[in-house]
Backbone as a printed PyTorch tensor [residue, N CA C, xyz], in Angstrom:
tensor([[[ 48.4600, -34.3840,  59.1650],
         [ 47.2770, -34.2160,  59.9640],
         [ 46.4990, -35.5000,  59.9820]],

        [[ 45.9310, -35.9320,  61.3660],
         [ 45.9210, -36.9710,  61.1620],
         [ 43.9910, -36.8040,  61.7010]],

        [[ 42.9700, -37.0830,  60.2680],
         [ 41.5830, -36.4590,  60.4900],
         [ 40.8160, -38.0390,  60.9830]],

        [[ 39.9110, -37.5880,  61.8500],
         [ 39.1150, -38.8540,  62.0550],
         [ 37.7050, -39.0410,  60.8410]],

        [[ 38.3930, -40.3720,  59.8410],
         [ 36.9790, -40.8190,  59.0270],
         [ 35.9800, -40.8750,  59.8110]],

        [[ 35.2470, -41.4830,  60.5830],
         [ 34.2130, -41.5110,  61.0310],
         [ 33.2210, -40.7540,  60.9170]],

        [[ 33.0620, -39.7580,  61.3320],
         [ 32.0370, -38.6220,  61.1900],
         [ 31.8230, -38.7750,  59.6200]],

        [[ 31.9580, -38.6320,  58.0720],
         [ 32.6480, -38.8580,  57.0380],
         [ 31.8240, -40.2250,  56.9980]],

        [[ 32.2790, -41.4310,  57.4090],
         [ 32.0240, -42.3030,  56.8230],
         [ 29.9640, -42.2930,  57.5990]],

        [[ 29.6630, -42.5030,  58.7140],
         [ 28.2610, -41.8490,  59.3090],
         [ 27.3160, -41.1210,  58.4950]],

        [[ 28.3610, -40.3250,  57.8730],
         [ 27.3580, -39.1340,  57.2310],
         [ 27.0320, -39.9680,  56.0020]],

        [[ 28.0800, -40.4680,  54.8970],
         [ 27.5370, -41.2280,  53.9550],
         [ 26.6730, -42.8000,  54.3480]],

        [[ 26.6120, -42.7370,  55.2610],
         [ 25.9000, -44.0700,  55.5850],
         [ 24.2310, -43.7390,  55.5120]],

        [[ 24.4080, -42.2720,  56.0910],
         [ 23.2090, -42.2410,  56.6360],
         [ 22.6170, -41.5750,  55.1860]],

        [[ 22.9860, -40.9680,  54.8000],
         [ 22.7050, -40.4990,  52.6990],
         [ 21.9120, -42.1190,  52.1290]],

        [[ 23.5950, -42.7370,  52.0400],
         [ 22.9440, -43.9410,  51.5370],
         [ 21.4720, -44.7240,  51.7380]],

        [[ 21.2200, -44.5800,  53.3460],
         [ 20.1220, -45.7670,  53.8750],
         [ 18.9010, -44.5820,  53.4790]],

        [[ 18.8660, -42.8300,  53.3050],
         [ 17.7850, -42.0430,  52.8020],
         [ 17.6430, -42.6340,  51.6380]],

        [[ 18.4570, -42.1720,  50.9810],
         [ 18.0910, -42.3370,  49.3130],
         [ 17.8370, -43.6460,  49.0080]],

        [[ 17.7950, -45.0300,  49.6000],
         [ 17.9650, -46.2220,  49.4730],
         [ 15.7630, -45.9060,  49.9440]],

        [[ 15.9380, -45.9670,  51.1330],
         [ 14.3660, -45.7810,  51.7810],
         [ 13.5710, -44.9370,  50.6810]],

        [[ 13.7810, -44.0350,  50.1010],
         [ 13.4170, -43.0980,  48.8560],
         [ 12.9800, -44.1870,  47.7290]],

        [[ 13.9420, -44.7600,  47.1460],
         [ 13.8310, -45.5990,  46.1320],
         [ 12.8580, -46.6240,  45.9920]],

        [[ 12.5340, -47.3430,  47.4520],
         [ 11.7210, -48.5660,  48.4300],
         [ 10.3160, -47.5620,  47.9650]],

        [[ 10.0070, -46.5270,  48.8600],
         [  8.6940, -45.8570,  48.5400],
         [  8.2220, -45.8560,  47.4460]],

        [[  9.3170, -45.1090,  46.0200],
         [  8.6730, -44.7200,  45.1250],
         [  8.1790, -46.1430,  44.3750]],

        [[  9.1420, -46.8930,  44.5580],
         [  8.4950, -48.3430,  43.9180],
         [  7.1190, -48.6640,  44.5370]],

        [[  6.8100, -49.0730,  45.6830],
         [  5.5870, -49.2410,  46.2460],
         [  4.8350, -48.4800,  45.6450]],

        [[  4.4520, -47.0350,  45.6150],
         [  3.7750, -46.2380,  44.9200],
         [  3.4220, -46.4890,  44.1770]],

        [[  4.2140, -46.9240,  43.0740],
         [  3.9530, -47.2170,  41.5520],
         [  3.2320, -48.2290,  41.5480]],

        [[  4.0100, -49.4480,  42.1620],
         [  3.1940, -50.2890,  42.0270],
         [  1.8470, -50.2260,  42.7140]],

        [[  1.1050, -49.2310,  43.5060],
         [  0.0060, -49.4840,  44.3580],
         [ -0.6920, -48.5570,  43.2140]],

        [[ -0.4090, -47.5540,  42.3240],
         [ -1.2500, -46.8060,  41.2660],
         [ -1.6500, -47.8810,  40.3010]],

        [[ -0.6790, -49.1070,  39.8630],
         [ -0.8460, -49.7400,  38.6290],
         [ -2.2290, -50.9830,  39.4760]],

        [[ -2.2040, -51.3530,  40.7900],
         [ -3.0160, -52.0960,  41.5400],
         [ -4.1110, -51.1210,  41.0960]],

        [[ -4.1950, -50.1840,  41.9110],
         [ -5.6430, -49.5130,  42.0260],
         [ -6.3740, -49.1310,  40.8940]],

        [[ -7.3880, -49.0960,  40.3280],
         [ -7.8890, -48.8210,  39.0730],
         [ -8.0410, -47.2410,  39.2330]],

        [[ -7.8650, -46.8310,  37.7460],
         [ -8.0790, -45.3340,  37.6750],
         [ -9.4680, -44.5710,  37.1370]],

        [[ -9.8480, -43.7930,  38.1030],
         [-11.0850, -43.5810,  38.0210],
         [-11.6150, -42.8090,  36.6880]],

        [[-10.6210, -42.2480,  35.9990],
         [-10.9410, -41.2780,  34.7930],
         [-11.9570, -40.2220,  34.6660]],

        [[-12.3500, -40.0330,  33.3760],
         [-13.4090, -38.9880,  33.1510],
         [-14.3950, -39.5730,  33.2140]],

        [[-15.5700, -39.0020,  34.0540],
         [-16.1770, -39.4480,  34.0800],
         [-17.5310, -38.9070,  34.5690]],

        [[-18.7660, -38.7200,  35.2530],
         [-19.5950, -37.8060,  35.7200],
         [-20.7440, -38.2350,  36.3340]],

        [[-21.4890, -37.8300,  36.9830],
         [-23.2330, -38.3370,  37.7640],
         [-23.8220, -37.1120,  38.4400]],

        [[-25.2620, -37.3560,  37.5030],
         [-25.8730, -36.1280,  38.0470],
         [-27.0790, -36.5930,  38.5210]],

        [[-27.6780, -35.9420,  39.1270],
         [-28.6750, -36.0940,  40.2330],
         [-30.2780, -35.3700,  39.3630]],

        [[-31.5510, -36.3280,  38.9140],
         [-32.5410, -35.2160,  38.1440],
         [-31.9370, -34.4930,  37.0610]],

        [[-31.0800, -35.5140,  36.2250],
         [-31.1910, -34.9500,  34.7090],
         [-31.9420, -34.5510,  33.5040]],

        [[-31.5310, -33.9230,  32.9930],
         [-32.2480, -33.6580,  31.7860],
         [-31.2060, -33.9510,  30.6680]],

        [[-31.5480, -35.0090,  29.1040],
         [-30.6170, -34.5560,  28.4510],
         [-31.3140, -34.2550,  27.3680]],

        [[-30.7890, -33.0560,  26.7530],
         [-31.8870, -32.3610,  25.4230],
         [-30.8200, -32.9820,  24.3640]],

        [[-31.7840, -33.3720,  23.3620],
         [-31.4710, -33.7820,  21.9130],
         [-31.6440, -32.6680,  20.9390]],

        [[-31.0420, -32.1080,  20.3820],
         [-31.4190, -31.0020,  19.3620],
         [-31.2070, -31.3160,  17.7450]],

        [[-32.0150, -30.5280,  17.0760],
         [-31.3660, -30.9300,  15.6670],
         [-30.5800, -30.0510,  14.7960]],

        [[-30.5830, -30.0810,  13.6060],
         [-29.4850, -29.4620,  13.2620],
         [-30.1940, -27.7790,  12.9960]],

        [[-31.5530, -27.5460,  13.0650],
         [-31.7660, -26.1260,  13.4920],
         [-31.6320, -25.5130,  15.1160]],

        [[-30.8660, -25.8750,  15.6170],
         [-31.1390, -25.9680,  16.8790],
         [-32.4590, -26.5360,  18.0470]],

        [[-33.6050, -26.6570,  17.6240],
         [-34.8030, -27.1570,  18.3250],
         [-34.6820, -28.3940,  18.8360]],

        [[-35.2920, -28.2220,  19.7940],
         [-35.6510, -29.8270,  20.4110],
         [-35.9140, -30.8800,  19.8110]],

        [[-35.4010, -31.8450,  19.7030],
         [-35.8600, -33.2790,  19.2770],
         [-36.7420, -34.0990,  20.2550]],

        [[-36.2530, -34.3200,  21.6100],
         [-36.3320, -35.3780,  22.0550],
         [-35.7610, -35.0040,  23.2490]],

        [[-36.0700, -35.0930,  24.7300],
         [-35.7810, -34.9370,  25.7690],
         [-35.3580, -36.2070,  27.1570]],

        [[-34.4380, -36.5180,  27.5810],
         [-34.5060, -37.8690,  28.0830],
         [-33.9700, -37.6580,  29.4680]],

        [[-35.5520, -37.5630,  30.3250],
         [-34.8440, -37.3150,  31.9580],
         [-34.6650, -38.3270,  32.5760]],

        [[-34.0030, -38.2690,  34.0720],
         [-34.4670, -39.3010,  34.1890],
         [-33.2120, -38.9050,  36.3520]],

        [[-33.6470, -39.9920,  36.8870],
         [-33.4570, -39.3940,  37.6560],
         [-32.0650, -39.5290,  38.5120]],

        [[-31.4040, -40.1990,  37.9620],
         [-29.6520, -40.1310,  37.7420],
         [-29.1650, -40.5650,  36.5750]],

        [[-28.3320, -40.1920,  36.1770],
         [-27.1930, -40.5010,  34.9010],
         [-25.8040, -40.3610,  35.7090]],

        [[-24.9660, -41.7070,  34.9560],
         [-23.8330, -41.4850,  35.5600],
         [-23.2860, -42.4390,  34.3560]],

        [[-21.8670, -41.7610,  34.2060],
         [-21.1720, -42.3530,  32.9370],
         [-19.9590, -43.0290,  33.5780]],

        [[-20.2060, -44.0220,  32.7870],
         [-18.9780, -45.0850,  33.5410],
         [-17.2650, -44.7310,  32.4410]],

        [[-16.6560, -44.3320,  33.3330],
         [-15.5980, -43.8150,  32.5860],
         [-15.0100, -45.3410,  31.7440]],

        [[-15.2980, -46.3930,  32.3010],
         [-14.1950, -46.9540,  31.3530],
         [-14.5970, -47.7740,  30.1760]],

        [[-16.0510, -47.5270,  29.7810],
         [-16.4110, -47.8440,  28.5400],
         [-17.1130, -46.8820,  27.6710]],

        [[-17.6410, -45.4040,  28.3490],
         [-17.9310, -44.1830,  28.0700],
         [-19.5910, -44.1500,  27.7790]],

        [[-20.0020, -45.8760,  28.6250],
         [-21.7470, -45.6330,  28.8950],
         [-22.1430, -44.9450,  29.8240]],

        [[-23.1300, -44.2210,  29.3020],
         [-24.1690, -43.6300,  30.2350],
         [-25.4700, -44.2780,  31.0080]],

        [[-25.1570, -44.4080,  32.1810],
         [-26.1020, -45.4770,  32.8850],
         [-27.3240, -44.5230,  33.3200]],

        [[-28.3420, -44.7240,  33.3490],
         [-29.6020, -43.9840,  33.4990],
         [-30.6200, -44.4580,  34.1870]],

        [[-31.2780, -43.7070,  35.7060],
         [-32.1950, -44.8850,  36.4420],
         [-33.4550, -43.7800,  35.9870]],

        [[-34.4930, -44.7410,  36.3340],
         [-35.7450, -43.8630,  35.6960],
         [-35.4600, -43.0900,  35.0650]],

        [[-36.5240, -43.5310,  33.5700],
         [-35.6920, -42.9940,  32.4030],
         [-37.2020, -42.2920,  31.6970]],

        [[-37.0720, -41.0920,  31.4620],
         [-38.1580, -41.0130,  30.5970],
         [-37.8080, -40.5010,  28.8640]],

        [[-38.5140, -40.8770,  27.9920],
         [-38.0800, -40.0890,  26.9800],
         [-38.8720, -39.2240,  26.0560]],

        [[-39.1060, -37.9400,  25.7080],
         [-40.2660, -37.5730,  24.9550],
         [-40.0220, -36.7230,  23.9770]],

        [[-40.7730, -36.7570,  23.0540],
         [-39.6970, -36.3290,  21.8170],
         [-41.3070, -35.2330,  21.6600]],

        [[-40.5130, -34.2430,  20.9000],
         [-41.1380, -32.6070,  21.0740],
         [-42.5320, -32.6840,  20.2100]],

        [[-43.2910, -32.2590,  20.5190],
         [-44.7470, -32.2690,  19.7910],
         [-44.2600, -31.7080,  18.1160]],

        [[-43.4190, -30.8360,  17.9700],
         [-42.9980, -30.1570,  16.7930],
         [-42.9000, -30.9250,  15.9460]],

        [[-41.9400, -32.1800,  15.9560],
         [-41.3630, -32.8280,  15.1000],
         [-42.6070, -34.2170,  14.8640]],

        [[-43.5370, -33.8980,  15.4680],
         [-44.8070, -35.0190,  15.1040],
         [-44.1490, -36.5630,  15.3250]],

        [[-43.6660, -36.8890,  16.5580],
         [-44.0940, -38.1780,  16.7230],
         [-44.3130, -38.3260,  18.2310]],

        [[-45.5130, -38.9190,  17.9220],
         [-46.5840, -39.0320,  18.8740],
         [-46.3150, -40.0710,  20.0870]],

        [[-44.8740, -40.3090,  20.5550],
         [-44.5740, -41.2190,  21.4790],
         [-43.6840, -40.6140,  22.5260]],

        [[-44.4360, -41.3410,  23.7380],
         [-43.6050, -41.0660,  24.7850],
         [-42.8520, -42.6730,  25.3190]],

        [[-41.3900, -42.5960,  26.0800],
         [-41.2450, -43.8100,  26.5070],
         [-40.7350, -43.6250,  27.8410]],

        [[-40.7440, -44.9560,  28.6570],
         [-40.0050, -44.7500,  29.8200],
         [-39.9190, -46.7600,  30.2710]],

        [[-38.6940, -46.0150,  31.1230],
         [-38.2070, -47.3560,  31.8020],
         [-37.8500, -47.5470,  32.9350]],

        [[-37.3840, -48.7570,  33.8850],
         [-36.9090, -48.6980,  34.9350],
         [-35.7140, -47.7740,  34.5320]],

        [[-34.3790, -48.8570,  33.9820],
         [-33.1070, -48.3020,  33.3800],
         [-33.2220, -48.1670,  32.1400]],

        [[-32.1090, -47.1940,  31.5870],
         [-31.8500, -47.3690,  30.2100],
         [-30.1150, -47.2310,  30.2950]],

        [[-29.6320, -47.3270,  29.2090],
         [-28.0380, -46.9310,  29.2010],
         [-27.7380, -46.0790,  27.1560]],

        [[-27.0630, -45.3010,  27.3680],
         [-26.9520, -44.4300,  26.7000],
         [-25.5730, -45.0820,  25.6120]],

        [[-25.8790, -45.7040,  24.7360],
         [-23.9520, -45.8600,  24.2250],
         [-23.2520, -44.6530,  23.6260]],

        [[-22.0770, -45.0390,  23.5170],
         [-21.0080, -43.9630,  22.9900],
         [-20.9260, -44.2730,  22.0870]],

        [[-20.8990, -43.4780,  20.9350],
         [-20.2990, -43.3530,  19.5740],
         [-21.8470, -43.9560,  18.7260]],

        [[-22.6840, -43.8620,  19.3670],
         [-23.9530, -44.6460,  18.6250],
         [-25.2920, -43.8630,  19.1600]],

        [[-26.1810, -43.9590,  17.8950],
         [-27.3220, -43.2480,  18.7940],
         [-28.4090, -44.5430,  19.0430]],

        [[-27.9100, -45.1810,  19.9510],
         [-28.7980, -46.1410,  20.7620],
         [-29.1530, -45.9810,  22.0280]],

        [[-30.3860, -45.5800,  22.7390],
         [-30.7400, -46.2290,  24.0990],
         [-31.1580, -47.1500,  24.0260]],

        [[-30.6080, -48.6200,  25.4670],
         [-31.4580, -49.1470,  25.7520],
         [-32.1040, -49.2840,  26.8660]],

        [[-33.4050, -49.5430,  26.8920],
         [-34.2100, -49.7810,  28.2770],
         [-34.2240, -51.4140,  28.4270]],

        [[-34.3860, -50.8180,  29.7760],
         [-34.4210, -52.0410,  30.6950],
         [-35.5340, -52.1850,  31.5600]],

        [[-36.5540, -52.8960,  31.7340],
         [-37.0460, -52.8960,  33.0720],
         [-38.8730, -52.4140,  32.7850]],

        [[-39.5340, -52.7030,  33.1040],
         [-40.9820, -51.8410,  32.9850],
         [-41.1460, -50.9620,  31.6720]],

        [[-40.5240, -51.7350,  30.1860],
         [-40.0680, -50.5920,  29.3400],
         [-41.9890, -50.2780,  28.8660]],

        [[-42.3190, -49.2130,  28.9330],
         [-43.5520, -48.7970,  28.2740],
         [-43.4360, -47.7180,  27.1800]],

        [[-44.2060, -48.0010,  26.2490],
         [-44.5100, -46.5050,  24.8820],
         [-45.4990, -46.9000,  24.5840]],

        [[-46.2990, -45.2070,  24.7270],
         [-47.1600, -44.6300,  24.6370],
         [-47.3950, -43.4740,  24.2640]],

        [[-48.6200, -43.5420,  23.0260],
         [-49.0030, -42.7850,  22.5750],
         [-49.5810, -41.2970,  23.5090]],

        [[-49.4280, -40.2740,  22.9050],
         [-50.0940, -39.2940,  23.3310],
         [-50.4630, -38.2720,  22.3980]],

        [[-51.8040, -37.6430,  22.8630],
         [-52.5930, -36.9820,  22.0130],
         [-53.6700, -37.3070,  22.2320]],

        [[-54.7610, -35.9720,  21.9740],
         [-56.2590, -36.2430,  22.3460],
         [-57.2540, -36.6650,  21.4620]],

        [[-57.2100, -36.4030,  20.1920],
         [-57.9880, -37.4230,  19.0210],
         [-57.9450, -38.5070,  19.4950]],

        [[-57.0990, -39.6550,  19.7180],
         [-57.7940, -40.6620,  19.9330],
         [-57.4030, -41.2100,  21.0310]],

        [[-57.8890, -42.7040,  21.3880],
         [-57.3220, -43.2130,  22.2190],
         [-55.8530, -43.7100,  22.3300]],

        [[-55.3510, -43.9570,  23.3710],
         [-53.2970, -43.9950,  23.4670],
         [-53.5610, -45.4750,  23.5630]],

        [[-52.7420, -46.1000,  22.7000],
         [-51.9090, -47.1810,  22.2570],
         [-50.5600, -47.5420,  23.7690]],

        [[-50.6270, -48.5350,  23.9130],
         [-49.7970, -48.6220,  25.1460],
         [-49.1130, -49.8650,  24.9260]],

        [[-47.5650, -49.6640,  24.4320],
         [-46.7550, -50.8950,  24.3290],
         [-46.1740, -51.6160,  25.7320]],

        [[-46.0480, -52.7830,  25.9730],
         [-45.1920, -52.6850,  27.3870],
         [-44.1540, -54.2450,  26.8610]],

        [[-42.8220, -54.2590,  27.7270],
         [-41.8520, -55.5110,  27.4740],
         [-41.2560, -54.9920,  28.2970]],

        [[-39.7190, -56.1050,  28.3680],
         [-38.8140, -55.7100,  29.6100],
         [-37.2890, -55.4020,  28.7530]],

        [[-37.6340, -55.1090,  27.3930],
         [-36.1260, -54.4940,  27.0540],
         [-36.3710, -53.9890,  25.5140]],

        [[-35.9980, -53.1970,  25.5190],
         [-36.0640, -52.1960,  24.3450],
         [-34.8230, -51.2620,  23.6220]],

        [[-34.2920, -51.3400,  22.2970],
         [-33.5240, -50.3410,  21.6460],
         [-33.7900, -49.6430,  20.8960]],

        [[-33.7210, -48.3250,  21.5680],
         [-34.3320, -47.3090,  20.3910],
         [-33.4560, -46.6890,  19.6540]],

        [[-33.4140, -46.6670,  18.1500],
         [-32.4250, -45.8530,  17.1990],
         [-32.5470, -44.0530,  17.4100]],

        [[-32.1810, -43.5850,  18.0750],
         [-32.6130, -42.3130,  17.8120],
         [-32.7430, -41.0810,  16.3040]],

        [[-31.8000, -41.9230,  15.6040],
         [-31.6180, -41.0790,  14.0860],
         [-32.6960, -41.5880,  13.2470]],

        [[-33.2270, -42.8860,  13.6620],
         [-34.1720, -43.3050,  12.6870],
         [-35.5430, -43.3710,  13.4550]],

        [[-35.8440, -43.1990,  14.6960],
         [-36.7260, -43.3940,  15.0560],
         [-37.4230, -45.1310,  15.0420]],

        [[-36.5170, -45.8860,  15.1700],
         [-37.1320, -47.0710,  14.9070],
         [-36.5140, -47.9290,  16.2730]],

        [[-37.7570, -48.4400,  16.8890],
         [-37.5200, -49.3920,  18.5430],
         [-37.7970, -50.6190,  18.2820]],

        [[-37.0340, -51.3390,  19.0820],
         [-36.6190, -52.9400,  17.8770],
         [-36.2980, -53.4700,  19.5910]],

        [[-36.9480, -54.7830,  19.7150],
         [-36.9020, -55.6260,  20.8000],
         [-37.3970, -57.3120,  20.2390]],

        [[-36.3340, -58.2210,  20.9440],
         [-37.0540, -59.6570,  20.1420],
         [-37.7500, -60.2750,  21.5540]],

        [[-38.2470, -59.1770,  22.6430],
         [-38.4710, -60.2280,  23.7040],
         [-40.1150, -59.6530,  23.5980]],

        [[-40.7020, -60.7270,  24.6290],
         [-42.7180, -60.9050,  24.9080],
         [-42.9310, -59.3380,  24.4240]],

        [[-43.4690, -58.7930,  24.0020],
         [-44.4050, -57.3430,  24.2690],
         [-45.7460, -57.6590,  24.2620]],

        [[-46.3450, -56.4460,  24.7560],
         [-48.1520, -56.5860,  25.0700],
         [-48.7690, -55.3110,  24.1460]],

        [[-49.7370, -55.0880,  23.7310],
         [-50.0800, -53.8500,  22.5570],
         [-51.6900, -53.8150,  23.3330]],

        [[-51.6490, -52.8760,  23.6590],
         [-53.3060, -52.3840,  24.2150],
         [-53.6470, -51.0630,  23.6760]],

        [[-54.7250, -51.5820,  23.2270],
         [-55.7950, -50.3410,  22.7750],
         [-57.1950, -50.5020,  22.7490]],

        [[-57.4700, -49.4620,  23.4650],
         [-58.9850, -49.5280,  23.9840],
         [-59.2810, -50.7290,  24.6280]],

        [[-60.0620, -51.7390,  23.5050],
         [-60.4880, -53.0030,  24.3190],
         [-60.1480, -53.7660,  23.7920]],

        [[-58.6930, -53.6140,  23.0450],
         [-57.9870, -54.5190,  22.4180],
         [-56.5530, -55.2330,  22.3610]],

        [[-55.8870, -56.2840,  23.1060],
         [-54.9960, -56.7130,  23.7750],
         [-54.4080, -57.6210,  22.4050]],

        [[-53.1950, -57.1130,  22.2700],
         [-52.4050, -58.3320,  21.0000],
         [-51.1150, -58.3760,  21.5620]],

        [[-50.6650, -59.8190,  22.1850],
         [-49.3900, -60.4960,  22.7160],
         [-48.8320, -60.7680,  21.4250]],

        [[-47.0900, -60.7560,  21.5890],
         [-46.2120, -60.9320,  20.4590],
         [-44.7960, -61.1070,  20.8560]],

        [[-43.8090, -61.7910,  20.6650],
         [-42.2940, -61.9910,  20.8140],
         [-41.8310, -61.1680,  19.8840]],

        [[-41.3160, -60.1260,  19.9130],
         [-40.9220, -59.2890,  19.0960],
         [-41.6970, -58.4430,  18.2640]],

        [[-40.8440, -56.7370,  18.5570],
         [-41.5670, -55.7750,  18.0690],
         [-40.6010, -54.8550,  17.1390]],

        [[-41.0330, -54.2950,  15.6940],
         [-40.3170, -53.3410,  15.2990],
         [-41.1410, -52.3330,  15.0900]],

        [[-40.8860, -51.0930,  15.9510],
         [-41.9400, -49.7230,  16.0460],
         [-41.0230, -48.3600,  15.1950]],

        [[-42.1180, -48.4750,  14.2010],
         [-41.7030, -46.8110,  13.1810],
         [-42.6810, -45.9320,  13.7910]],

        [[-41.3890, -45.4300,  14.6200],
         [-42.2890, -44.2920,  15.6980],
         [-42.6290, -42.9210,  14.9270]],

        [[-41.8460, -42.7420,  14.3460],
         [-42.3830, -41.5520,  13.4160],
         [-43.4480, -41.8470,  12.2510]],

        [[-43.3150, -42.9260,  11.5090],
         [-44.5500, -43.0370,  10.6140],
         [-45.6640, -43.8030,  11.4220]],

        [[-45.4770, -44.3540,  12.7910],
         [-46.4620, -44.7730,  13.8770],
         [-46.9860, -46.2250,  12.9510]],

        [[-45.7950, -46.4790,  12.7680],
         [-46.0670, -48.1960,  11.9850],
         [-45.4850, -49.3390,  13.1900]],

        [[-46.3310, -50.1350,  13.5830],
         [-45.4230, -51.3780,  14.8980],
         [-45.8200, -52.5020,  13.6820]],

        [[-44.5640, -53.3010,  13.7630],
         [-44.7150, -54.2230,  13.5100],
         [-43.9850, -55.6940,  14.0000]],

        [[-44.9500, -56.7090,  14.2190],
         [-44.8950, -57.5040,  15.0700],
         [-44.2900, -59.0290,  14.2630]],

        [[-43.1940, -59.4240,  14.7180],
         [-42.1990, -60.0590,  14.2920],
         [-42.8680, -61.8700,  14.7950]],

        [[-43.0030, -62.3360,  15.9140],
         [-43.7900, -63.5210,  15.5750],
         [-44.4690, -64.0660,  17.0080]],

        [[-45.2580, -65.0850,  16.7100],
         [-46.0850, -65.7130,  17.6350],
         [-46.9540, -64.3770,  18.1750]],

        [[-47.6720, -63.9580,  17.5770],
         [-48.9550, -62.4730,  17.5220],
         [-49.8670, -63.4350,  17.8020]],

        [[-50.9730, -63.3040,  18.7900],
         [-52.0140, -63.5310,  19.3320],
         [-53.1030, -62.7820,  20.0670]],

        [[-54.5470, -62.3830,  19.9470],
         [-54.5560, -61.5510,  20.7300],
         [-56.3680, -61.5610,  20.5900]],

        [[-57.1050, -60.1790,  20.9990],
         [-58.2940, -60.5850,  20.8860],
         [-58.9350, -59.0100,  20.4600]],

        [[-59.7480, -58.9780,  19.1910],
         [-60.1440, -57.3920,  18.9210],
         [-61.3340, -57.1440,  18.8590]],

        [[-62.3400, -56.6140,  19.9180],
         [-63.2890, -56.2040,  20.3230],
         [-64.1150, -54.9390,  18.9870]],

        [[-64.9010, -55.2390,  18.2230],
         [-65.1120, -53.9820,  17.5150],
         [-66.1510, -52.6640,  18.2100]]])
């Protein structure tokens, strides 16, 4: 019997040049996933709130602000208008806020950025009003530590300083160098 290859040889041609075109794609692919960066875990919310609690469950410390968005590939939390206020309960008498702050991972540090202000609140006396343009606050220790200009106003009393270390809970600031200022009695 005498069969015609052709049809036979067509058909494997045309196999070959699929699975060949197959092979071409999946490479491109790959290589266009390893190009493109991967977006990961990651999140942004719109008018946050983030509650701090302690180990009885109660509020510590509240930090809104009016987006948070975590950058998946270093696991900071970026934060625009930032406020922070820690619960009348636990007695410390400070509120803070900033343009930005950023939240780190694995650490209890914020820092602010930008218009950073703290201020006292409470009606006995008059509010104490810190202001600079960058600030780190420890949250476990309560202690805000900056080496840049700050300004300290109270009442009718203005004291400039390059560096501040504030014991917000024992409401101790202390002013690290070049303090100048003027105190009205």
């Amino acid at each position: 019997m005498n069969t015609n290859p052709w049809p036979k040889l067509i058909l494997l041609l045309i196999a070959a040049v699929a699975s060949g075109v197959l092979v071409i794609r999946s490479g491109e692919q790959e290589s266009d996933r390893k190009q493109r960066p991967e977006l990961g875990v990651g999140y942004s919310m719109q008018q946050a709130e983030l509650i701090r609690t302690g180990e009885t469950g109660k509020v510590v410390y509240k930090v809104t602000t009016n987006r948070a968005t975590q950058v998946a590939e270093n696991g900071i939390i970026e934060l625009d208008v930032v406020r922070i206020n820690y619960d009348p309960l636990i007695e410390i008498p400070w509120d803070l806020r900033a343009d930005t702050g950023h939240i780190l991972p694995d650490r209890n540090i914020i820092r602010l950025t930008g218009n950073v202000i703290i201020r006292t609140r409470g009606e006995m006396q008059a509010p104490t009003r810190i202001s600079t343009d960058y600030l780190e606050l420890n949250t476990e220790t309560y202690i805000a530590n900056t080496d840049r200009d700050v300004v300290i106003d109270h009442t009718n009393n203005t004291l400039f300083a390059k560096g501040l270390r504030a014991h917000l809970k024992e409401e101790r600031l202390q002013l690290l160098s070049d303090v100048n200022g003027q105190f009205i009695p």
